[in-house]
C-alpha positions as CSV (number, residue, x, y, z in Angstrom):
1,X,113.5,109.2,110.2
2,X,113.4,106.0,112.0
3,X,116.9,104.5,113.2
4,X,116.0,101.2,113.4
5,X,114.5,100.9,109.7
6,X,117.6,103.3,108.7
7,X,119.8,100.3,110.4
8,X,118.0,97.2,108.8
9,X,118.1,98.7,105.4
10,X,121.7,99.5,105.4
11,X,122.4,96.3,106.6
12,X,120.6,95.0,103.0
13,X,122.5,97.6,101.2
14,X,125.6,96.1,102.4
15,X,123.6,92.6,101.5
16,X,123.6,94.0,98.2
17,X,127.3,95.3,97.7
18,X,128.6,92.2,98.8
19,X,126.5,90.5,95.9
20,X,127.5,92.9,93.4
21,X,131.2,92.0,93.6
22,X,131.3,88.3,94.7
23,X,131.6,86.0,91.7
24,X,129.1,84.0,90.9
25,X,128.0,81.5,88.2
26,X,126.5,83.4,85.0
27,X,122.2,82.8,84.9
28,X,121.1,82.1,81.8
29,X,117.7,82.8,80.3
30,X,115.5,83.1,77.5
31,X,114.4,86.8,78.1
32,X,117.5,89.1,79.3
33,X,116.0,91.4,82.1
34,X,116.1,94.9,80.7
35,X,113.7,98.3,81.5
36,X,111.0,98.4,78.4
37,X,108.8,101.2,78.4
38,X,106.6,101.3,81.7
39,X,106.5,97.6,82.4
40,X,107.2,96.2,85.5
41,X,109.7,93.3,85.6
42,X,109.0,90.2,87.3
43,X,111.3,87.6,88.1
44,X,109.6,83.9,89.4
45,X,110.6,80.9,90.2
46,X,110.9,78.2,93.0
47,X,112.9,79.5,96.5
48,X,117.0,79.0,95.9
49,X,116.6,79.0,92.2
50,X,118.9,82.0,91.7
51,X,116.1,84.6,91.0
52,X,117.9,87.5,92.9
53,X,121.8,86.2,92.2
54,X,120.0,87.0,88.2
55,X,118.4,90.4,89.2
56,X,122.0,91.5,91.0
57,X,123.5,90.5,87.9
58,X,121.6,92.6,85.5
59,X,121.6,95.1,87.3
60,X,125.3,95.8,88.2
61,X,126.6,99.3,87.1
62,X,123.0,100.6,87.7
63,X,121.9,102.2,90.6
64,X,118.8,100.6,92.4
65,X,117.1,100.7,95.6
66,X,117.2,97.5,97.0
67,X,114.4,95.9,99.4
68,X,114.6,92.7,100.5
69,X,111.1,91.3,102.0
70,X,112.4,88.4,103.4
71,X,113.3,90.3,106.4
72,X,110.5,90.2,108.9
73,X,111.3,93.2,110.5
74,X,110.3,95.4,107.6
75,X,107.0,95.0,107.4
76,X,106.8,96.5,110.8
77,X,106.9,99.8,108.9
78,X,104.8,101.6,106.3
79,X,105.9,101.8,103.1
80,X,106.3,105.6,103.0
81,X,109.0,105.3,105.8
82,X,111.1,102.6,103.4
83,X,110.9,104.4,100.6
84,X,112.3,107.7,102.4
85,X,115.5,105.9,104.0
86,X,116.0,104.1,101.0
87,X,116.5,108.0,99.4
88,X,118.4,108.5,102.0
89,X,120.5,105.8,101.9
90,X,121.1,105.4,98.7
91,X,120.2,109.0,97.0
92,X,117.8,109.1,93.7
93,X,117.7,105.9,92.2
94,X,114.7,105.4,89.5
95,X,115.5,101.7,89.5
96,X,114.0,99.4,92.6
97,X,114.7,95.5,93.0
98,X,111.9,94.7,95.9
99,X,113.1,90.8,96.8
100,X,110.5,88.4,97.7
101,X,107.5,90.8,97.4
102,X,104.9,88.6,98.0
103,X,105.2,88.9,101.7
104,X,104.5,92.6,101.5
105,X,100.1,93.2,102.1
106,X,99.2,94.8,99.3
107,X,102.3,94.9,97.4
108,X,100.6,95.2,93.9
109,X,99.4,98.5,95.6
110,X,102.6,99.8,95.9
111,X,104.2,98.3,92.9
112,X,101.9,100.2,90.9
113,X,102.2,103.4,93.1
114,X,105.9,103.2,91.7
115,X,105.2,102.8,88.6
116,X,103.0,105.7,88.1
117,X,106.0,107.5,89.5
118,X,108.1,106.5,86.3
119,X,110.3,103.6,88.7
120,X,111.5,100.7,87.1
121,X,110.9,98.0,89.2
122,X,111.8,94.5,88.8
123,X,110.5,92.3,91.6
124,X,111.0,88.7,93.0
125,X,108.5,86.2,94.3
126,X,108.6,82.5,94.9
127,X,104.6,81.7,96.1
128,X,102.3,80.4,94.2
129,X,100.4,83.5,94.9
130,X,102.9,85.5,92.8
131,X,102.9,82.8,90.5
132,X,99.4,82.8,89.5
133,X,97.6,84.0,86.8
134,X,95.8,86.8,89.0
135,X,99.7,88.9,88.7
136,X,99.0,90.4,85.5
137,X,95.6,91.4,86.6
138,X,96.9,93.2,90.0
139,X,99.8,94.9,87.6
């Protein structure tokens, strides 16, 4: 296993706890996120809008993975290597929240690699490449 990835994604992990107990004001929203059937969930909006303070807040009292790609130094590594420490770190989860996936090459790729696995995954992305029309087609 890789020590440095190991280190960078237990520093998220402790990213994540520290969102999971810190208060924070209540997002409110037409569609309540929630695992239906096989879809993925995607989660959109402008940078600083609150897309992941929502996603942290859905999902506490569920284990999830958690990824952030708005760290730079992850996608120094493959994919394969993440998903193994992210076992490690965090055991089985069947529940991934991949933050700002759009900087990932060939994310819909791996997203749908996932889902064939039978992972819920609920993804953030701010660009208007993830905003397009073209997501639906690559999910």
């Amino acid at each position: 296993m890789n020590i440095k990835l190991y280190e960078i994604l237990l520093e998220q992990r402790a990213e994540r706890d520290r969102f999971l107990v810190q208060t924070t004001v209540l997002r409110r929203v037409q569609s309540p996120l929630k695992k239906e059937g096989n879809l993925i969930s995607v989660v959109t909006g402008p940078r600083r809008a609150g897309k992941s303070t929502y996603v942290f807040q859905a999902l506490k009292g569920i284990p999830f993975y958690y990824c952030n790609f708005d760290d730079e130094r992850l996608l120094a590594y493959p994919f394969d290597e993440i998903d193994k420490c992210l076992s490690s770190i965090y055991g089985h989860c069947d529940t991934w929240f991949i933050d700002e996936v759009q900087n990932v090459p060939d994310w819909p790729l791996i997203a749908n690699r996932l889902q064939r696995r039978g992972e819920w995954l609920i993804i953030t992305g701010s660009n208007s490449h993830l905003l397009s029309h073209e997501l639906i087609t690559h999910l």
